[in-house]
PAZAPA-4460 file (N, C-alpha, C; in steps of 0.05 Angstrom, whole numbers, plus 32768, in hexadecimal, padded with zeros to 4 digits):
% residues 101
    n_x    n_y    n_z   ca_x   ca_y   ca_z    c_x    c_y    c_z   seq   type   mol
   8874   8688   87ED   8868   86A3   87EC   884B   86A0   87E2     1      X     A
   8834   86B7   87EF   881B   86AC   87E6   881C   86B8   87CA     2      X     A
   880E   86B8   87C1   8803   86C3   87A7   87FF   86D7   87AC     3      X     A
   87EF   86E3   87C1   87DD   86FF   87C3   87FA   870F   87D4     4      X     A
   880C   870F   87D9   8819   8711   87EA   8820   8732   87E0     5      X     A
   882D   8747   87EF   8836   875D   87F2   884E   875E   87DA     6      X     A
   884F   874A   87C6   8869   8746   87BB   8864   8762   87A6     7      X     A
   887A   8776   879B   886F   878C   878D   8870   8780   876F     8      X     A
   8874   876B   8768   8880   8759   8751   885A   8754   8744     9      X     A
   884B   874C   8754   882E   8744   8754   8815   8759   8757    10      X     A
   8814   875F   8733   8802   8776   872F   87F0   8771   871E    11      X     A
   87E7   8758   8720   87D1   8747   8710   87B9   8756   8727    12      X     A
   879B   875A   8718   8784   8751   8723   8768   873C   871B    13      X     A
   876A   873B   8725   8755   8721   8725   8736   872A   871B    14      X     A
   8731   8722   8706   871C   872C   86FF   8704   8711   8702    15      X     A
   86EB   8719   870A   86DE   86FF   8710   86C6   8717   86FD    16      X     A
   86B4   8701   86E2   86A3   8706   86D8   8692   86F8   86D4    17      X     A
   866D   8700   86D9   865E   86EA   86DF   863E   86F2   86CE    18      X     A
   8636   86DB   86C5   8620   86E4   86B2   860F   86D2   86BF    19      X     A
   85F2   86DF   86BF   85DA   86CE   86C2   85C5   86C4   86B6    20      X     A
   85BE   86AF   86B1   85A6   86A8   869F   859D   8698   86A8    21      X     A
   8579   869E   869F   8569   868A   86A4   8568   8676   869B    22      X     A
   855D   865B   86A2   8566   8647   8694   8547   8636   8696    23      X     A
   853F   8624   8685   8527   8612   868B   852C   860A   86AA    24      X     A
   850A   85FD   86AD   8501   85F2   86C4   8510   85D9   86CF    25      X     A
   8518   85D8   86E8   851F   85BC   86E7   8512   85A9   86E3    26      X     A
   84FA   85AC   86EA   84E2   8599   86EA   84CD   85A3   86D5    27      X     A
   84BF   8594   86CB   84A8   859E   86B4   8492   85AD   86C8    28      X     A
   8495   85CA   86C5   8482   85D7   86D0   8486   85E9   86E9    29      X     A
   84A3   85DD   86F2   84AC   85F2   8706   84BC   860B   86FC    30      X     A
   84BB   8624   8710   84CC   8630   8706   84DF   863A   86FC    31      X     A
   84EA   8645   86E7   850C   864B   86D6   8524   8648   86F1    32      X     A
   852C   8643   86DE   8549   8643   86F6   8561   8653   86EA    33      X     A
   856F   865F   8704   857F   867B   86F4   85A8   8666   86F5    34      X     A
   85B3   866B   86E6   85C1   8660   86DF   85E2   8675   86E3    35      X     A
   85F8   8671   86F6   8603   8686   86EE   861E   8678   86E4    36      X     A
   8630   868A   86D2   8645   8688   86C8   8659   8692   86CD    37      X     A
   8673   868E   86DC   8686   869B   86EC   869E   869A   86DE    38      X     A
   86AF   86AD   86D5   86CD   86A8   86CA   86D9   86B4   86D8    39      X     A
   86F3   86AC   86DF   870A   86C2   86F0   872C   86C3   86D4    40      X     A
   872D   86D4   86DA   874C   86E2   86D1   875E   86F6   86DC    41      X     A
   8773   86F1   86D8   8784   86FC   86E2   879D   870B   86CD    42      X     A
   878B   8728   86D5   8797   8737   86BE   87A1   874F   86C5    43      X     A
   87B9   875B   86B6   87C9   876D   86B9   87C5   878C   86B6    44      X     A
   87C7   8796   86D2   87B7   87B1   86CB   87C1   87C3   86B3    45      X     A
   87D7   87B5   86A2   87D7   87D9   868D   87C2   87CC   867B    46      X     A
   87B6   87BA   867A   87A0   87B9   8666   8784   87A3   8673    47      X     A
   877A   87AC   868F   8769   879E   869F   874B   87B3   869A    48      X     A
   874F   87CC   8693   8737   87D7   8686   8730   87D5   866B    49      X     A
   8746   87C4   864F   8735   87B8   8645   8730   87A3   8644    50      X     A
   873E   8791   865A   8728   8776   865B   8715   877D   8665    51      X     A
   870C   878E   8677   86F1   8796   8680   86DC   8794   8667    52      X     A
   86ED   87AA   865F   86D3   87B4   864E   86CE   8797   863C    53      X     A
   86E4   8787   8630   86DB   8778   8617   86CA   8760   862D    54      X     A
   86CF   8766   8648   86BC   8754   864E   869A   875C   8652    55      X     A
   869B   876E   8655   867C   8779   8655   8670   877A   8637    56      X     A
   867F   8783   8629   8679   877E   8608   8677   875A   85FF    57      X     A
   8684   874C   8613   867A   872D   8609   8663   8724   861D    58      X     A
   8656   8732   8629   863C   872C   8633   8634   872C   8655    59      X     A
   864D   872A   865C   865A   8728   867C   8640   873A   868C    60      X     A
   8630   872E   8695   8622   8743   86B0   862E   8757   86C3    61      X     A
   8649   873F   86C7   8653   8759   86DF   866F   8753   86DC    62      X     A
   8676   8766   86DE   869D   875B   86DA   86AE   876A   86F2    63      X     A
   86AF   875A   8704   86C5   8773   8722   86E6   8767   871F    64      X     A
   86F0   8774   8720   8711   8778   8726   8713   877F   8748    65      X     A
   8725   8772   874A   8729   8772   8766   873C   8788   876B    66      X     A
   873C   8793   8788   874F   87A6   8794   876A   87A2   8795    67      X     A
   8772   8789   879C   8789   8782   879B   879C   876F   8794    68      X     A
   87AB   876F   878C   87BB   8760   8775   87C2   8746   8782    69      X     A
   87BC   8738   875B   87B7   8714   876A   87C9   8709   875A    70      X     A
   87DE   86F7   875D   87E8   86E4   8748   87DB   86D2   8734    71      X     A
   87C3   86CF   8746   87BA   86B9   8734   87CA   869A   872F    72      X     A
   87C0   8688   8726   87CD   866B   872B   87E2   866B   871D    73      X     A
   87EB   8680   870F   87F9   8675   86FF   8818   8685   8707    74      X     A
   8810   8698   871E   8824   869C   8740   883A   86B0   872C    75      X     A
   8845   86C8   8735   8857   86D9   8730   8863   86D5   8715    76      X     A
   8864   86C6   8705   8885   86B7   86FD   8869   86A8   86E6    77      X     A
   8862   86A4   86E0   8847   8695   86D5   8848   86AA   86B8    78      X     A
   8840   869E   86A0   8839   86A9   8683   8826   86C5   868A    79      X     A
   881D   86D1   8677   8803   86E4   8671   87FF   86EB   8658    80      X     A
   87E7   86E0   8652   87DB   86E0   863E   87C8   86FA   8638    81      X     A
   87D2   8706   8623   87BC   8723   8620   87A9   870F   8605    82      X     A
   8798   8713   8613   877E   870D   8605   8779   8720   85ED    83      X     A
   8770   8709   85D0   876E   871A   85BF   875C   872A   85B8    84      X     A
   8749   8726   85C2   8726   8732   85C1   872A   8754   85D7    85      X     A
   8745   8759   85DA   8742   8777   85E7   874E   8794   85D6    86      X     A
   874E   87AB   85DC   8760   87BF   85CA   8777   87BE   85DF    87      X     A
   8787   87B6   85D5   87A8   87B8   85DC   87AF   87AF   85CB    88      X     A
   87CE   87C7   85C5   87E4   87B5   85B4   87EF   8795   85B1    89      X     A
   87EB   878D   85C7   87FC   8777   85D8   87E2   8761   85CF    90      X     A
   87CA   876D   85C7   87B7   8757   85C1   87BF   873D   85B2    91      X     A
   87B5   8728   85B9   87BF   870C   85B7   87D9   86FE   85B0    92      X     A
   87E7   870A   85C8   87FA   870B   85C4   87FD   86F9   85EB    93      X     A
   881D   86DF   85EC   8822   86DD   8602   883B   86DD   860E    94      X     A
   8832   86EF   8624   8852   86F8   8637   885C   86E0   8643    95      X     A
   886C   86DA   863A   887B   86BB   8640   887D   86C2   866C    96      X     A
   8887   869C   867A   8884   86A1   8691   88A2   86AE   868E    97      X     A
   88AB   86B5   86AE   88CA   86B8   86B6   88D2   86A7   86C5    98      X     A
   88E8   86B5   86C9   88F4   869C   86D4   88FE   86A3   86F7    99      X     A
   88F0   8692   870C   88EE   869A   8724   8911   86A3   8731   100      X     A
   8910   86AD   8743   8925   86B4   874A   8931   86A2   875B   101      X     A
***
């Protein structure tokens, strides 16, 4: 089964967040060079608006959630970790995997 698949079990979205910075010249005297930083996660919508936000509050340029629900690698049946840096009860706290059918 794919990951992205129609399964109703798979209500993760994929959050991809990306920051930019300038960085020194490569060469002595040429111009800056812009530098970007990409993270992806795969997080559970009853608390995917405040990973948003705690990601814009940690410096994130742009933070998009995707339309449609992704497993992520770690596929249906896989752990989830609520990150402690968000407001949710469930903060740092981890939802053990299951067990496939």
């Amino acid at each position: 089964m794919s990951k992205t698949s129609a399964d109703p079990r798979i209500t993760k979205r994929k959050v991809t967040m990306r920051r930019f910075r300038v960085v020194a010249p490569e060469v002595p005297g040429g111009p800056p060079g812009v530098r970007e930083d990409v993270a992806e996660d795969y997080v559970n919508p009853e608390f995917v608006d405040e990973y948003v936000a705690a990601a814009r509050a940690r410096g994130w340029d742009d933070v998009a959630v995707s339309d449609e629900p992704d497993a992520g690698p770690g596929g249906y049946h896989g752990q989830t970790a609520v990150p402690a840096g968000i407001n949710h009860p469930e903060a740092g706290t981890v939802r053990p995997a299951t067990q496939e059918d």
